[in-house]
C-alpha positions in Angstrom: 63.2 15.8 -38.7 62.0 19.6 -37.4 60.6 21.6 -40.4 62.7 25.2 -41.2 59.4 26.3 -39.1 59.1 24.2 -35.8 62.8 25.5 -35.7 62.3 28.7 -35.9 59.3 29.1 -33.5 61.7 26.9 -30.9 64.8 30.0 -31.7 61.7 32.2 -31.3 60.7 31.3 -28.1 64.5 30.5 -26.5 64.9 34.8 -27.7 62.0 35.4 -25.6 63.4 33.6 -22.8 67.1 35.1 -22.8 68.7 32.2 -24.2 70.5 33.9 -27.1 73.0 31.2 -27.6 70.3 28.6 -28.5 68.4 30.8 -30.7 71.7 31.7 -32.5 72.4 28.4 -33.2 68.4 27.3 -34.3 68.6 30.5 -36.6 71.9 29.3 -38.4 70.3 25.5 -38.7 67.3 27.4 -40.2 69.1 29.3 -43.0 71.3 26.3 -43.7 68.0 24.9 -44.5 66.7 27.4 -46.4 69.5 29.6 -47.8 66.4 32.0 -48.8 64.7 32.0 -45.4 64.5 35.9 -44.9 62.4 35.8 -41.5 65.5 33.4 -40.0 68.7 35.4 -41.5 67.0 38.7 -39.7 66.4 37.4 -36.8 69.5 35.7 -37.2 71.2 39.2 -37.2 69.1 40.8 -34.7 70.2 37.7 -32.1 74.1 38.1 -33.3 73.3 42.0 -32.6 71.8 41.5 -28.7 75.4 39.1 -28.4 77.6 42.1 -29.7 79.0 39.6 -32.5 78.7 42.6 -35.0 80.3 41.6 -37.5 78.1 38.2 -37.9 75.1 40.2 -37.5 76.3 42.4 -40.2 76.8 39.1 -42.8 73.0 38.2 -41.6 71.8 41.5 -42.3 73.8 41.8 -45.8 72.0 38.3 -46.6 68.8 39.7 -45.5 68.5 43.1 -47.8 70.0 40.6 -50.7 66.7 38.2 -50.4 64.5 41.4 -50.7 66.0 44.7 -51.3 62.7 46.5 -50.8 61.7 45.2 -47.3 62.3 49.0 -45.2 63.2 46.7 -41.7 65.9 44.2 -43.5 68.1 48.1 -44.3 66.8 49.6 -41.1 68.7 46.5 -38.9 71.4 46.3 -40.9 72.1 50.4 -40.6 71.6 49.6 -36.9 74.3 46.4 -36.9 76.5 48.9 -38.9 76.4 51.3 -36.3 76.8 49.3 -33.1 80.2 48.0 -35.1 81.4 51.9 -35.5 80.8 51.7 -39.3 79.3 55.3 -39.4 79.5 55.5 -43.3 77.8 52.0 -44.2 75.1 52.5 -41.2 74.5 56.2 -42.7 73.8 53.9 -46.6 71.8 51.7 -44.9 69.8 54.0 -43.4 69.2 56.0 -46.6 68.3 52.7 -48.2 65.7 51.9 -45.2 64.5 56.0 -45.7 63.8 55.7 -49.0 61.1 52.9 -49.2 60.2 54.7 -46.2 59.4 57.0 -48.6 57.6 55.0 -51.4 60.3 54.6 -53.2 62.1 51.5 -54.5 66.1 50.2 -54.0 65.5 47.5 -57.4 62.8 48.4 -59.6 60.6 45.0 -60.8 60.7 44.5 -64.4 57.8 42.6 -66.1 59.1 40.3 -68.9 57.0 37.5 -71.0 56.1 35.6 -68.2 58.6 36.3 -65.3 60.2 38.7 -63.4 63.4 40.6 -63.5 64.9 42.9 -61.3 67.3 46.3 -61.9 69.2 47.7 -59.3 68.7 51.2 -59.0 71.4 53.6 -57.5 70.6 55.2 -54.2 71.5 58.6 -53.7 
């Protein structure tokens, strides 16, 4: 059986290629692997993006920015999946999101307990 990444290279390299279809279909196999696979439910969304299936990409990207809130490119795709579906005000939130750890800043602040960590979400502006 294919590891989550010989799969992934393979979706990789059918992208590069043009074969969207394909890598669609190696990204989903990837992230029903690894539910927590971040690289493979981006590219996953960037893929559904190129096919105009928006509202997939969307799900991807919403999955993405869940596995790590702070990562600046996981709200900079989905603000750009919002806005190829017309969804002005989410792709606007988004984008704020992906501005402000532009910035430094933090969408869940890390919490240091005995031993393990816990996160916070923090309103965005």
């Amino acid at each position: 059986m294919e590891s989550v990444d010989e799969i992934f290279d393979d979706a990789n390299g059918d992208l590069a290629i043009g074969d969207l279809e394909s890598a669609v279909e190696k990204y989903r196999r990837c992230v029903e692997l690894d539910a927590e696979f971040f690289d493979g439910w981006h590219a996953l969304g960037m893929a559904l993006m190129k096919l105009g299936r928006f509202p997939e990409a969307i799900e991807a990207g919403k999955r993405t920015v869940a596995l790590k809130p702070n990562d600046q490119i996981g709200w900079t795709s989905l603000s750009l999946f919002y806005n190829r579906n017309g969804d002005i005000k989410e792709a606007e939130a988004a984008g704020t999101k992906a501005k402000i750890l532009s910035w430094g800043g933090k969408i869940v602040k890390e919490l240091h307990a005995i031993g393990r960590s816990a996160t916070r979400r923090q309103s965005a502006p």
